[in-house]
Steps between C-alpha positions, in 0.01 A plus 500: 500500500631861409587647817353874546599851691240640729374790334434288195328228696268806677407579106450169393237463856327824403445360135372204608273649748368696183425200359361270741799259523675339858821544564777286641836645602779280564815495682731472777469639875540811566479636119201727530203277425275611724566860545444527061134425538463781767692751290247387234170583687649803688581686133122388371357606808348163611468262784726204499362221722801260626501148618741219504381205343709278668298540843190404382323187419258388231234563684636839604526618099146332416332624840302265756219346458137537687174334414221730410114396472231618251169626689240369220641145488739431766770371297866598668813515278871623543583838390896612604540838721637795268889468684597883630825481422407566128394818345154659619350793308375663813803465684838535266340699215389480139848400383822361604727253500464136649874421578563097593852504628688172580317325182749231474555416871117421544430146519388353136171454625457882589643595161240285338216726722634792269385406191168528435559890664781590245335317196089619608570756739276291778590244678128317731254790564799780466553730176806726471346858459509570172830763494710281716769358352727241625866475554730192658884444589720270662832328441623305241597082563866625482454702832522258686185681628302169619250563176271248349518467093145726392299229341501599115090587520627764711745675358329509183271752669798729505724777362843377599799754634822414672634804654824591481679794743635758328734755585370830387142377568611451861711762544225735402248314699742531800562906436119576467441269812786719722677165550900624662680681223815248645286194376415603167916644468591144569286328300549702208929424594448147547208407218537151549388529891172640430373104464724257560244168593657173649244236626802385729545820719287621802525842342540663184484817308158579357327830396303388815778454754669816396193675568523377834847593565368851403282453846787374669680761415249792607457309823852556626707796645699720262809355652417134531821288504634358177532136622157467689346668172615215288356269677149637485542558107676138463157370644370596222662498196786240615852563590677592162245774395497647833846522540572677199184724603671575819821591326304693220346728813815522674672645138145733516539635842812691396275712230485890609205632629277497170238792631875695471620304226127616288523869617830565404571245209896705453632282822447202343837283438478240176578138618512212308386266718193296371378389789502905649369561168221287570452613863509859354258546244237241700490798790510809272217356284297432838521858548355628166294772449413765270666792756850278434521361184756768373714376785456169482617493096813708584634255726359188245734767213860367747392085484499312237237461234353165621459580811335852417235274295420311859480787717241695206316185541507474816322855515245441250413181700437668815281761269430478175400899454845569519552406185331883369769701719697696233811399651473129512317566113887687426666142614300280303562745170852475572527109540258424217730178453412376797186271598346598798 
């Protein structure tokens, strides 16, 4: 299967939504899959109604049943309670999205529960309001994830997406979501950390676990010792990546005060250090604003082109109207050669 970036996947959900197909997004922990179908409803304005699939039963999916009795003739039959963990008009709105997480982890038995919903939109006395739409993920066999294979019937009833991180997706993500200008430096410095999944290790790096070392992070003192902070971070991403973070921060620490640095750009001193490099333009670009832009691009005018490319980025990440101030206009006119 063709793997896919986020912001593409979000376009491909939106597209099917338009036309009244599921959804199934694939991959491996920590990628993103359940945060996409969020970003989804929050930018069309719906409500997303979340389960895991993998905590229910059959009978949970299909609803339980209770005998009811006709007046005129007595006769009693079976009729199967509408289960209020799915979409109600009255309650979640006209429209949304139905997201089944944990698909694949869901005994076979569950999964089967699913498929008279995704192919009829009912399932016993239940209908899916009409502007629902639905959308699933969970892990791939590979994962090591404890999945069941879908039974073909199944997936058949699906659009099928295996997410893949991306750098500048996350990166952006990360910016517009104030995650710690250090974090998004390092990942940027050390690409290859920003997933690195092994089904062998405790702890890994993930989009997800770096997200948590972000809390981590804002959780501790200013001052927090170097050798009790790798510990917390190794618990998360494992001991490699978090002892090259640790170094990474220790190499940022040393940066001049960049409120100074941005108000009077003429003290900076060019370095050629990549990693400072890195550190650098992640903390000025978390800064941006229309009031500083002229400030910012004379100090991006002493560092090298590449790294002027990630800290204009990094600016129009953390907001996109920046991209109409005249003097960040002047910089793209002069590096017309280069893709932003």
């Amino acid at each position: 299967m063709h793997q896919i970036r986020p912001t593409k996947l979000i376009q491909e959900i939106k597209y099917n939504i338009k036309a009244g197909i599921n959804t199934m997004i694939w991959g491996g922990p920590g990628v993103g899959k359940s945060e996409i179908p969020l970003e989804v409803a929050s930018s069309l304005g719906v409500t997303l109604v979340d389960f895991r699939a993998n905590l229910f039963d059959p009978v949970d999916v299909r609803g339980v049943p209770h005998i009811m009795q006709v007046k005129e003739t007595g006769k009693r039959f079976t009729r199967w309670a509408v289960p209020d963990i799915f979409p109600i008009v009255e309650r979640d709105g006209e429209s949304g999205i139905m997201f089944i997480d944990e698909l694949p982890t869901a005994p076979p038995a569950t999964q089967n529960a699913f498929l008279q919903l995704l192919l009829t939109r009912r399932v016993g006395d239940y209908e899916l309001p009409q502007s629902w739409s639905v959308v699933a993920a969970g892990n791939r066999l590979t994962d090591a994830a404890a999945v069941y294979q879908m039974p073909s019937p199944l997936r058949n009833r699906f659009a099928h997406y295996e997410l893949s991180p991306n750098l500048e997706d996350w990166c952006t993500w990360a910016i517009q979501h104030f995650v710690d200008p250090l974090i998004v430096s390092f990942i940027q410095y050390r690409t290859n950390l920003l997933y690195n999944f092994n089904p062998d290790e405790y702890a890994f790096p993930t989009p997800r676990t770096w997200v948590f070392v972000d809390k981590k992070l804002k959780s501790l003192p200013h001052d927090f010792p170097s050798e009790q902070l790798f510990y917390g971070v190794s618990s998360l991403v494992g001991d490699g990546p978090a002892g090259e973070f640790v170094a990474f921060k220790e190499i940022a620490d040393k940066l001049p005060n960049i409120d100074k640095l941005i108000a009077t750009p003429s003290t900076y001193k060019s370095d050629d250090n990549p990693a400072l490099l890195y550190a650098l333009t992640g903390a000025i670009a978390a800064r941006a604003s229309t009031e500083n832009m002229l400030n910012i691009l004379k100090i991006a005018k002493k560092i090298p082109v590449e790294f002027q490319v990630i800290l204009v980025k990094g600016c129009l990440a953390l907001d996109s109207n920046l991209k109409s101030d005249p003097n960040l206009r002047a910089w793209i006119v002069d590096n017309a050669n280069v893709i932003l």
